[in-house]
Residue, then its C-alpha position, 0 to 999 in steps of 0.5 A: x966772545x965779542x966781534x972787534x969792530x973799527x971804532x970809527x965803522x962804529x961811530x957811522x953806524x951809530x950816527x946811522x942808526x945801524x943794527x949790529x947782526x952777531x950771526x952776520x958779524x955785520x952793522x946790516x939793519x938801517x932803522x935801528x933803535x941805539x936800545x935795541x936787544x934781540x927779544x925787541x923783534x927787529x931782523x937783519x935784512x941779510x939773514x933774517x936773524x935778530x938785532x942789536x942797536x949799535x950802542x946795545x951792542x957795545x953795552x952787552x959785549x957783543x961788540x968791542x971796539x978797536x982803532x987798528x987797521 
């Protein structure tokens, strides 16, 4: 099931370069590659676990995007 993210946090985090977190549910790697998967080997910073790039993410599922508040 895919984490619904604002479209417009999404926007920053790619612009950022962000690694979206699944187990934290959270953009919370700076440095992150857009092609990122998990079996490339970056961590998040807050739990230690594996990455996606922010675009990877949305490409794979793992996140959907959405505009409401």
């Amino acid at each position: 099931m895919a984490i619904t993210v604002n479209s417009a946090d999404y926007e920053q985090a790619c612009d950022a370069y962000d690694g979206w977190c699944p187990a934290c549910e959270a953009f919370s790697r700076p440095n992150t590659e857009p092609d990122i998967r998990p079996e490339h080997g970056y961590t998040c910073e807050e739990c230690d676990g594996p990455v996606y790039g922010a675009e990877q993410a949305l490409l794979e599922g793992v996140i959907e995007l959405n505009d409401e508040e």
